[in-house]
RODREN-831090 format. One record per residue: z, y, x of N, C-alpha, C, O, CB in turn. Coordinates in steps of 0.2 Angstrom, whole numbers, plus 5000, padded with zeros to 4 digits. Each point is the difference from the previous one (the first is absolute). Glycine has a CB too. Layout:
<nodes>
ZYXZYXZYXZYXZYX
...
</nodes>
This chain:
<nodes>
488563355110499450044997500350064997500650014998498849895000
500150155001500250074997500050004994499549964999500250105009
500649974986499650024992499750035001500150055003500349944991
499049995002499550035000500050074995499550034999500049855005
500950154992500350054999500150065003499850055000500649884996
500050035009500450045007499450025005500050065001501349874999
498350035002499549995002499550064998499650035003500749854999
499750134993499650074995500150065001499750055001500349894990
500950055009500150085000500250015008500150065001500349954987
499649945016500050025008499350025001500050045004501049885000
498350074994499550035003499950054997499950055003499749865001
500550084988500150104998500250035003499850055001500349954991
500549995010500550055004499850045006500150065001500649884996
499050005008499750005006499450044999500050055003500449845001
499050104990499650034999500050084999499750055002500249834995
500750124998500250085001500150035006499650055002501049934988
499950015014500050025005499750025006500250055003500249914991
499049985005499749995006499550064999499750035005500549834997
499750174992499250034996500350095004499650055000499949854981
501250115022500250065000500050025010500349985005500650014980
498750045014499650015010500350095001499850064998498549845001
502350095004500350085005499950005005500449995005500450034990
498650015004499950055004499949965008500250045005500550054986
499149865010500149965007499350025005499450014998501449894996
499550105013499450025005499749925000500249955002500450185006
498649904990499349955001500149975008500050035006499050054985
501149855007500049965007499350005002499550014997501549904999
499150095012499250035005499749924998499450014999501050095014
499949834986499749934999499650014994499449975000501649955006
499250114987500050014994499450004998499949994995501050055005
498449985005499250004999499849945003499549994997500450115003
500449865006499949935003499749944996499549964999501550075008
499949994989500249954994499449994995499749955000501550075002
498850054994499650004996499349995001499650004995501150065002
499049925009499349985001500149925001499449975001500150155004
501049844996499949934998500150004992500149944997500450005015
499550114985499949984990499349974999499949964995500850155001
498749925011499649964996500049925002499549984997499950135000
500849855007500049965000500649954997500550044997498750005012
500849914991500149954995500649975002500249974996498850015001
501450045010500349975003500950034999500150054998498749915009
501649984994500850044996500050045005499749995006501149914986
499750175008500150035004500950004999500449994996498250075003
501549965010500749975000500450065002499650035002500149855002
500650144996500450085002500849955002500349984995499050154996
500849885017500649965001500150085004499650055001500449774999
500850175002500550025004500750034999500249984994499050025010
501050024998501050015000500250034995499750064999500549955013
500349984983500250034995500050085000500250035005500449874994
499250114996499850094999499750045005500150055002500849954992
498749955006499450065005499550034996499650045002500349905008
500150034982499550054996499449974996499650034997500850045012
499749844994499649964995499950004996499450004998500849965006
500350064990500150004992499650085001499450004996501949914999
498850155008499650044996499450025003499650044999501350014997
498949895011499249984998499749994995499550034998500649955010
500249964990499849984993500050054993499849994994500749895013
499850174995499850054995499550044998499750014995501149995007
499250025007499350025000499349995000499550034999501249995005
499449914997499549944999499850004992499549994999501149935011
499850094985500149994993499850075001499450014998501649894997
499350155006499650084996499250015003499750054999501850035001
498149875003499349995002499749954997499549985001500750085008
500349894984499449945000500249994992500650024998499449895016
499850074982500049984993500249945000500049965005499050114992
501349924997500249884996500350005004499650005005499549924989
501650085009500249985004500849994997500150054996498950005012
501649894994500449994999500450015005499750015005499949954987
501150035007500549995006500549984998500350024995499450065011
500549864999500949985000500349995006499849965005500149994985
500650095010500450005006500749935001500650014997499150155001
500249795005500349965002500950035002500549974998498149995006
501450084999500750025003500449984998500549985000499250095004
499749974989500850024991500549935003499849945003499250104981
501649975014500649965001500049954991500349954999500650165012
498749934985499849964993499749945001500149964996499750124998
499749915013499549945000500649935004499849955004498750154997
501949924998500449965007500049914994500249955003501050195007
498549864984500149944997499249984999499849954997501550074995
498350045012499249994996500149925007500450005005498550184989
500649775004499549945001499150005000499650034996501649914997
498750035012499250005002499849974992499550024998500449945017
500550014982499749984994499950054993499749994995500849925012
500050164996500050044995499250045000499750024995501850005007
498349975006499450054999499449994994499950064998500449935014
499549984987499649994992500350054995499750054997500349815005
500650134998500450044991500050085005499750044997501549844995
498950125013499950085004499350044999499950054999500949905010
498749984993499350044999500050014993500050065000499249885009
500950024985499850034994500350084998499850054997499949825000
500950115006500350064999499850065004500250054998500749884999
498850075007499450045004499550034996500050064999500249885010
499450024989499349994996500250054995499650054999500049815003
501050134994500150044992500450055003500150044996500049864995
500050115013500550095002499450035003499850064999501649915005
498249995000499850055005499149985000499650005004501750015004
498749984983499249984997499549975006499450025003500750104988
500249835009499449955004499850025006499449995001500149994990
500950045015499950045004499649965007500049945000501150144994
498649955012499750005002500249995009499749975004499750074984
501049995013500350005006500950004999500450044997498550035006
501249875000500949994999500150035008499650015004500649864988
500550165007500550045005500649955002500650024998499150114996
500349835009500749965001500350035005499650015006500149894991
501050145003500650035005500549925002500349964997499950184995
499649855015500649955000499949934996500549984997500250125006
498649894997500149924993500249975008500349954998498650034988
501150025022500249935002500749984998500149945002499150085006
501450024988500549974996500049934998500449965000499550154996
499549885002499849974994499949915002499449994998499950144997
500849835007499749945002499549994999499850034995500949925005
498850025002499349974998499550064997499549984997501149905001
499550195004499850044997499249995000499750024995501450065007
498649885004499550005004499649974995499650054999500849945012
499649974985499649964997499850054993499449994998501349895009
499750164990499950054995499650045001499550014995501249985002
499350045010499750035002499350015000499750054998501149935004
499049935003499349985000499749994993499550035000500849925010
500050024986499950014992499750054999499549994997501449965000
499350115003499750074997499750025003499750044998500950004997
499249945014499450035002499549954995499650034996500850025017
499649904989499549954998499750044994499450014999501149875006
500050134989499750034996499850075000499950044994500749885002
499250105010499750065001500350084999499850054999499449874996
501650065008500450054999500150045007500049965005500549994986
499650115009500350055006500849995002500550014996498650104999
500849865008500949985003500350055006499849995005499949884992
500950185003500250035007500749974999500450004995498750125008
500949885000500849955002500550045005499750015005499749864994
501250165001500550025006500549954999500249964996499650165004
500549895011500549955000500550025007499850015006499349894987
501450115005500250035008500349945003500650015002499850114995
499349835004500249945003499449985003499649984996501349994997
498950035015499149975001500049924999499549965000500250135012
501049894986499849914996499650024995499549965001501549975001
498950114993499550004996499149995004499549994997501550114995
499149905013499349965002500149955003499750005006499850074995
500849894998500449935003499449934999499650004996501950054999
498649925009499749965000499849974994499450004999500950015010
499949974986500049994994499650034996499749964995501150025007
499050074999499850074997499250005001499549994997501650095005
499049925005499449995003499649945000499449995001501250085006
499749894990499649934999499750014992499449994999501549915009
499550114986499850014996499450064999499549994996501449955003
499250115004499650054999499550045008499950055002501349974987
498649935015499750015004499350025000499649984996501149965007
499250135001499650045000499950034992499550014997500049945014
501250054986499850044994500550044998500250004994499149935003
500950115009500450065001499950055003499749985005500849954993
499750125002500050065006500750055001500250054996498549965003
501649965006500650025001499950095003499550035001501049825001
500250164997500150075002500950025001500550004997498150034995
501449975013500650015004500250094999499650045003500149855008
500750134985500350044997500650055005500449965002499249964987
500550145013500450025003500450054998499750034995499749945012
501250054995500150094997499850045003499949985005500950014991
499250055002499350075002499950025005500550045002499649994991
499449975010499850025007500050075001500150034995499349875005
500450125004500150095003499750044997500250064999499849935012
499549984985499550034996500250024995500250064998499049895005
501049974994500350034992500950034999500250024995498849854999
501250135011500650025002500050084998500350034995499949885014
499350134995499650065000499950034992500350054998499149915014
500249994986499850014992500450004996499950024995499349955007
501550015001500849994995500350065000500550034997499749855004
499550145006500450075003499850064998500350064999499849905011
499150014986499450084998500050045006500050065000500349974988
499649925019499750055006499249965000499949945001501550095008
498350014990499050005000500050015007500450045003499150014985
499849915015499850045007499449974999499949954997501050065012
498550034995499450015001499749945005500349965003500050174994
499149885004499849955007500350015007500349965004498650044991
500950095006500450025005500650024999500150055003499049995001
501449944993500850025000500450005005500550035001499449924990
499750005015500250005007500050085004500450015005499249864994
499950164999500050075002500150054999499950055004499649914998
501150034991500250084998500849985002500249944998498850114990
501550005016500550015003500549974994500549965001499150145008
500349934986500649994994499949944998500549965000499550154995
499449875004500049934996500249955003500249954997499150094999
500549975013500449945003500650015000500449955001498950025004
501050074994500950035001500249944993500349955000499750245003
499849854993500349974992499749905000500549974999499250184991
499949835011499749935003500749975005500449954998498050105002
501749975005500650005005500549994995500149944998499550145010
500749964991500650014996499949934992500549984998499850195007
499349834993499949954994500149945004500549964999498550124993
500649905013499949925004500950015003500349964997498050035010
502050054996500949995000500149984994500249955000500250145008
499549954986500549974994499749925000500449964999499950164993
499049855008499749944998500349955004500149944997498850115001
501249965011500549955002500650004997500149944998499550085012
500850034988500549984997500249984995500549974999499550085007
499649974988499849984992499849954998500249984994499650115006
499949875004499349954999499550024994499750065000501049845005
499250044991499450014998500149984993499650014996499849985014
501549984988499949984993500050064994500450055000500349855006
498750104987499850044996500750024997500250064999498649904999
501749994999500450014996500850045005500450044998498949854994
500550085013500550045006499950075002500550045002499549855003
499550124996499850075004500250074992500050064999498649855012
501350034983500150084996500949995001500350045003498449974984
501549955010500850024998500550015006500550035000499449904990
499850025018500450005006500849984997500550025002498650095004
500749844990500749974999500149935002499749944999500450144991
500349965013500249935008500249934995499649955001501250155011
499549894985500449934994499050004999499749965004502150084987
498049995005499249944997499849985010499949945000499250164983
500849925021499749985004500349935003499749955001499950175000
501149895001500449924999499949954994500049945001500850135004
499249954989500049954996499149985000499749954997501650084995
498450015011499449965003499949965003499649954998500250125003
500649935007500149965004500249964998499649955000500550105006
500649934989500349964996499649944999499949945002500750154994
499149964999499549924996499349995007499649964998500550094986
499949965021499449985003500749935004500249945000498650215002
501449895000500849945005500149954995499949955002501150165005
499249894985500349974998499549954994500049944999500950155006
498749954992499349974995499649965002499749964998500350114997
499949975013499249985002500049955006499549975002500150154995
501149885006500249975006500549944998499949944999500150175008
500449934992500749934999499849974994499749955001501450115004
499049954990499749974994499649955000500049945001500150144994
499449975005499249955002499949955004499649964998499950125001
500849925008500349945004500849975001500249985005498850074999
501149944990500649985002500649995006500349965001499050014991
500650095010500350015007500950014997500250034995498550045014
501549894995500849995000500450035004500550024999499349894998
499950115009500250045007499950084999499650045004500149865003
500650114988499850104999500250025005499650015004500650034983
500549955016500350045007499449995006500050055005501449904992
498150005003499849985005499450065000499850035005500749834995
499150144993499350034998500150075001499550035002500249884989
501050125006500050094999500350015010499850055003500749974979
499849935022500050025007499349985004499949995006501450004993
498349994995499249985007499750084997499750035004499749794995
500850214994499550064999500350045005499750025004499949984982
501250035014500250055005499749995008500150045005501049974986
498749935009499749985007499550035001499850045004500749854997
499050084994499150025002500150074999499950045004499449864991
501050134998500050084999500050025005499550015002500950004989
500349995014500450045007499249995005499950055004501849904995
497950005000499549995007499450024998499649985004500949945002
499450124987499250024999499650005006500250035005500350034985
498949925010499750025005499949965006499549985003500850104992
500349905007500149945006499949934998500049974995500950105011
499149915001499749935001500749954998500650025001498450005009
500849924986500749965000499749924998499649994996501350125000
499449855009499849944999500549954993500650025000499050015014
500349924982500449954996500650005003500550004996498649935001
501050055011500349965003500850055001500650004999498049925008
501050124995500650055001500350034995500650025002498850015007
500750004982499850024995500649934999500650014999497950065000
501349865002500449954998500650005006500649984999498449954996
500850105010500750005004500450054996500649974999499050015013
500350074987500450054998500249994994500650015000499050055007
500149934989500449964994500549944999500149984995499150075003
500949925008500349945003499849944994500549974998500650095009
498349934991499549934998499949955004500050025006499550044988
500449895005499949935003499150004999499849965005501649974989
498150105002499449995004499850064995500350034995499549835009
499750165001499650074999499449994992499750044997500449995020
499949904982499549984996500350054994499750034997500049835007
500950134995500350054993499850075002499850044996501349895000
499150105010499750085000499249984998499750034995501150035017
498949904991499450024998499849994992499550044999500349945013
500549984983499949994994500250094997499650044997500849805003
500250175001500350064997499450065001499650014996501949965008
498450045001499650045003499450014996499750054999500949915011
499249984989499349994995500150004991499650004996500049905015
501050114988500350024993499950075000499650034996501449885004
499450115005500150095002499350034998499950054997501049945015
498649964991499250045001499949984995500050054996499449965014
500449934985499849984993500250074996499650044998500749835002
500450155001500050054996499850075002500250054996500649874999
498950095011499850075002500450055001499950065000499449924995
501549985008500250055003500050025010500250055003500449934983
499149955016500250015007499249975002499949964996501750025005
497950035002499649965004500150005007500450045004498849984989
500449935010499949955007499250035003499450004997501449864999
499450175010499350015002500149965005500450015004499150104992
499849845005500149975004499750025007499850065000500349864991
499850055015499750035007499549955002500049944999501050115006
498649994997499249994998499949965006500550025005499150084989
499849835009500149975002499449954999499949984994501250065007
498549945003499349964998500249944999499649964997499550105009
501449924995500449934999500550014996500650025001499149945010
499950004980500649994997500649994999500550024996498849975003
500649965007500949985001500450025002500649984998499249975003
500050115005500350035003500150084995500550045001499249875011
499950104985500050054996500849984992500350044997498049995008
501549914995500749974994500850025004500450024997498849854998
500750105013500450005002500450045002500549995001499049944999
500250135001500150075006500450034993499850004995498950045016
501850004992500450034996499650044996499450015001501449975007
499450054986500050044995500150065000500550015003499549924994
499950144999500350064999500150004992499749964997499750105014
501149984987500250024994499950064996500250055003500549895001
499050074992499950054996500450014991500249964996498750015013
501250084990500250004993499750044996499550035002501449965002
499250004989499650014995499950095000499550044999500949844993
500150135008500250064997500650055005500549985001499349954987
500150135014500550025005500750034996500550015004498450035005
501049964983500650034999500449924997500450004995499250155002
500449815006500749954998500450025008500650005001498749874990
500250145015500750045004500350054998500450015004499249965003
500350074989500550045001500649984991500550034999498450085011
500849854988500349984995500549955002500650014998498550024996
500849895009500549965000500249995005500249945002499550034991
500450085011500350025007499849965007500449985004500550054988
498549965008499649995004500350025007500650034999498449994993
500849985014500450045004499550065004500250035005500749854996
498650124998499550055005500050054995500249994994498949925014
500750144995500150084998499250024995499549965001501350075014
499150014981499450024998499550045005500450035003500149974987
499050015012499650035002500049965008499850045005500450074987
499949845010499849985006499449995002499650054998501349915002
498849995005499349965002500149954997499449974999500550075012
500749924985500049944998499949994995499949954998500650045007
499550104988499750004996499450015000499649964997501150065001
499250035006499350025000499249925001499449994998501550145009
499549834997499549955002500149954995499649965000500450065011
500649994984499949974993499750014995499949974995500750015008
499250104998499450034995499449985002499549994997501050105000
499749915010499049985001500149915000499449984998500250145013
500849844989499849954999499849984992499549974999501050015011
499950054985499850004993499350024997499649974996501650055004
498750035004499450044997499349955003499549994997501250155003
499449835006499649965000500049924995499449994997500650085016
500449914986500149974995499650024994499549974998501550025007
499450074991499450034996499350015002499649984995501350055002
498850005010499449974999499849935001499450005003500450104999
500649844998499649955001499849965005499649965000500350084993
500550005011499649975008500649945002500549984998498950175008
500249824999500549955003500150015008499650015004499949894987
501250115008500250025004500449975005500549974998499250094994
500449945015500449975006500450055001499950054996499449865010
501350095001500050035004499849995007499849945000501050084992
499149995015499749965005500650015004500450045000498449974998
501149955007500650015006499949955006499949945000501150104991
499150015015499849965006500550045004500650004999498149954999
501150075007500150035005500750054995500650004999498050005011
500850044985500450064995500149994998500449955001499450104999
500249964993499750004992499850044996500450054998500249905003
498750044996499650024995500650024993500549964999498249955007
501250124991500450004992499749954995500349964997500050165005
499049904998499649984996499449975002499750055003500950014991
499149895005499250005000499650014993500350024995500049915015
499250054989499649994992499749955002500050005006499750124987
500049835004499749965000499549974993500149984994500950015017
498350034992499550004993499549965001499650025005500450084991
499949835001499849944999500449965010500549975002498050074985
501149975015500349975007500050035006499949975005499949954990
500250145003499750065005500750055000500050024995498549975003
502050035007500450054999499850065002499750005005501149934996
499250124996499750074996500350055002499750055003500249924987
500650025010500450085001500949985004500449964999498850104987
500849985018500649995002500550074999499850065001499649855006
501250084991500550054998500750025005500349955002499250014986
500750085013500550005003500350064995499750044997500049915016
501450054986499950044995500850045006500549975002498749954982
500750125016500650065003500350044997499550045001500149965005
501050034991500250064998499850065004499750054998501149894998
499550035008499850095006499749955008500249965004501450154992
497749925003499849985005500150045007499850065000499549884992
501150055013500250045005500249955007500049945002500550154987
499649985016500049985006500549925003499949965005499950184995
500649874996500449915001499749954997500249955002500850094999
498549974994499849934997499150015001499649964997501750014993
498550085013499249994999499949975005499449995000500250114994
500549885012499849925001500349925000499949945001499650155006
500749934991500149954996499549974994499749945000501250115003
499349994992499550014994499350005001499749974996501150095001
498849965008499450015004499849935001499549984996500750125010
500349855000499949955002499949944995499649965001501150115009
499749934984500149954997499250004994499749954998501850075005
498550044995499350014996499449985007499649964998501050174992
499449895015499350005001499849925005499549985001500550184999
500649815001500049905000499849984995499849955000501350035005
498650054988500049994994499350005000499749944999501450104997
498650015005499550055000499649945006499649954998501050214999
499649855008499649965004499949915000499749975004500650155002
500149864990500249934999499549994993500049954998501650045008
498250054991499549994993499650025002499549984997500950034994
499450055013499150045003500350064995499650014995498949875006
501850144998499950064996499850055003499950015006501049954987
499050095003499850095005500250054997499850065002499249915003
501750034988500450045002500549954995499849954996499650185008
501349924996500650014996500450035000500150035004499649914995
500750054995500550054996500850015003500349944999498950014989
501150085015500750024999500150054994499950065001500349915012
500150004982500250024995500850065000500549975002498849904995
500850185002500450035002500350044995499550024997500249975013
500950034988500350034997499650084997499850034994501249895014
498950104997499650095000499650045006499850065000501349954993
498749925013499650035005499349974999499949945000501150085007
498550024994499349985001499750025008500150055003499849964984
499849945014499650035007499449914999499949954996501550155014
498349924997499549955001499950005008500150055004499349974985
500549925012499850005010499849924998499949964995501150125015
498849944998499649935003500749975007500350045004498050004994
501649905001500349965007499849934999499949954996501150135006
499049935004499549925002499449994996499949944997501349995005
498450124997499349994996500250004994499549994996499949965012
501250064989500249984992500150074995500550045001500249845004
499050124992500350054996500849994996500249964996498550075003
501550025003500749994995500050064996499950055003500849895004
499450044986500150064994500850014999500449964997498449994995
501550105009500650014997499950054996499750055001501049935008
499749984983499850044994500649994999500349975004498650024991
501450055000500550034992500049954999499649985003500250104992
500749875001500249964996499450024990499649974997502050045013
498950074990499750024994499150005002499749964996501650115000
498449965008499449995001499749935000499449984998500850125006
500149884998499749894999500249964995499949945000500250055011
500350064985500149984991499650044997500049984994501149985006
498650085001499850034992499350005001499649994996501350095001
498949925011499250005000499849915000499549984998500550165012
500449844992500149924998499349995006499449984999501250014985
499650025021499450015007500249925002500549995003499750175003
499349794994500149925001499649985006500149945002500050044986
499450065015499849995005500050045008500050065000499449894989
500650025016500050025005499350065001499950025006500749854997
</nodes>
């Protein structure tokens, strides 16, 4: 248990702190959020260390009245007990006068946090909770607190709010004035290579972006699962990182790491995504089983841990590029495959049980890979009834038909900012 002393002046402290807001660019989610205030249900803000959770919750606080906060992380709470929560609330109530909306940073710290929780809704409180671990909606969680939550999957900053950190503004038509796509251009090169973290992008100081990594590799992975095999866990990340993009099966993943059964790639692997730094997209398939079973593609959170922990692919490729477009679909929510038969599709969407849209994503679409590229998207196109889709490209636009199909070749930046989702 903590003293309840210590316990006083760690939320004053926090409290001080937390009340001082510099200057941060308004998250695009930040109006979403705010309209589940009026309903009753806890609200969850998960994903990967320092994407910016904590100064949502600022912003959340400089639009709402009665509101307290305590941050979890603090290294002070490492003696707090589920039992401490009681002597915590009152000490809430008396600092932060009977307040009306609690802010928890990271309470899944906390064992049994779940049960406190439910406690203060029941008693009619506004609860938003952050957690850079998706076990914070763990089964457990979900039993106690079913249908009385709304989660929200948190990112670092997408092209938009990147732009707005840059103070580059564009209009509706921005696509049409020569300069503006020049400077748009050149902004989306530094965004592959920068990524998206807030605290990263001001100081570009390579050491905080490692000891990022650190604690995601070490707090969020090894710790949290008691993995004993670090040698084994940091040569599966240089594995998936090196194959952003491509397909890879358990089996093979276990060969190369010379393991005795692929069941542990696949455990690690599901660690890796708990904590948001790697996802699995799976290949789409009207048969479950064979959709479990068909290999997978890799994705990463963020494009600047390549160039930070010495990744081996280059900045500015197709391998980035088709990791911005898988993220950003992410961010909007969509569920997403890749398809593959003859060719391969990059992406599909899929909305309630119907697939929507199909994607193909190219740096330079050109004379050695446009049929290719063609072939793979319109197996896609014709295998769902579709009647058009997207090759996503670096900086070329055009439109045609083949095989009765429309195909849209758009911009990258133009299919991020206009946020264009339909065929």
């Amino acid at each position: 248990m903590i003293n309840t002393q210590d316990l006083r002046r760690i939320v004053l402290k926090q409290k001080e702190e937390m009340e001082r807001l510099d200057g941060t660019i308004r998250r695009d989610i930040l109006d979403e959020i705010l309209n589940w205030f009026k309903d009753n249900r806890v609200i969850i803000l998960t994903g990967i260390r320092r994407c910016g959770k904590s100064t949502i919750l600022r912003q959340i606080m400089k639009e709402k009245d009665n509101y307290c906060y305590v941050n979890f992380e603090d290294e002070r709470f490492l003696d707090f007990k589920a039992q401490d929560f009681e002597v915590l609330n009152e000490i809430l109530i008396e600092l932060y006068n009977n307040p009306k909306i609690y802010f928890f940073d990271e309470i899944q710290n906390i064992d049994k946090f779940e049960t406190f929780v439910r406690r203060l809704q029941d008693e009619g409180k506004k609860i938003v909770i952050t957690g850079s671990n998706a076990s914070l909606l763990s089964r457990e969680f979900g039993t106690r607190l079913t249908g009385r939550y709304k989660p929200f999957e948190i990112f670092p900053f997408s092209f938009s709010e990147y732009l707005k950190f840059k103070n580059i503004y564009f209009e509706k038509d921005w696509s049409y004035k020569a300069q503006k796509r020049v400077e748009i251009k050149k902004a989306f090169n530094e965004y592959l290579e920068l990524g998206g973290f807030p605290e990263y992008l001001k100081t570009k100081d390579k050491e905080y972006i490692r000891d990022v990594f650190e604690n995601i590799l070490y707090k969020d992975v090894i710790s949290r699962y008691g993995i004993k095999k670090q040698k084994i866990i940091k040569e599966l990340i240089s594995i998936l990182a090196t194959n952003i993009s491509s397909t890879f099966t358990y089996n093979s993943i276990k060969t190369t790491l010379h393991l005795g059964n692929s069941i542990t790639v696949k455990e690690y692997i599901s660690y890796l995504a708990n904590s948001y730094l790697f996802f699995e997209l799976p290949k789409f398939d009207f048969s479950l089983r064979k959709s479990l079973n068909a290999p997978k593609k890799i994705y990463l959170i963020d494009s600047v841990f390549n160039q930070i922990t010495g990744f081996n692919f280059s900045p500015n490729t197709g391998k980035n590029l088709e990791n911005v477009v898988f993220i950003e679909l992410k961010r909007r929510k969509k569920d997403v495959f890749y398809f593959s038969e003859k060719g391969e599709c990059d992406f599909i969407v899929k909305d309630g049980a119907k697939i929507t849209q199909a994607i193909q994503v190219c740096y330079d679409f050109n004379k050695e890979n446009r049929d290719r590229e063609i072939k793979g998207l319109l197996e896609a196109l014709n295998k769902f009834k579709l009647k058009a889709g997207f090759i996503i490209t670096f900086n070329q636009e055009e439109e045609f038909k083949q095989e009765g199909k429309k195909i849209k070749v758009i911009s990258v930046g133009r299919w991020l900012l206009e946020k264009i989702n339909n065929n």
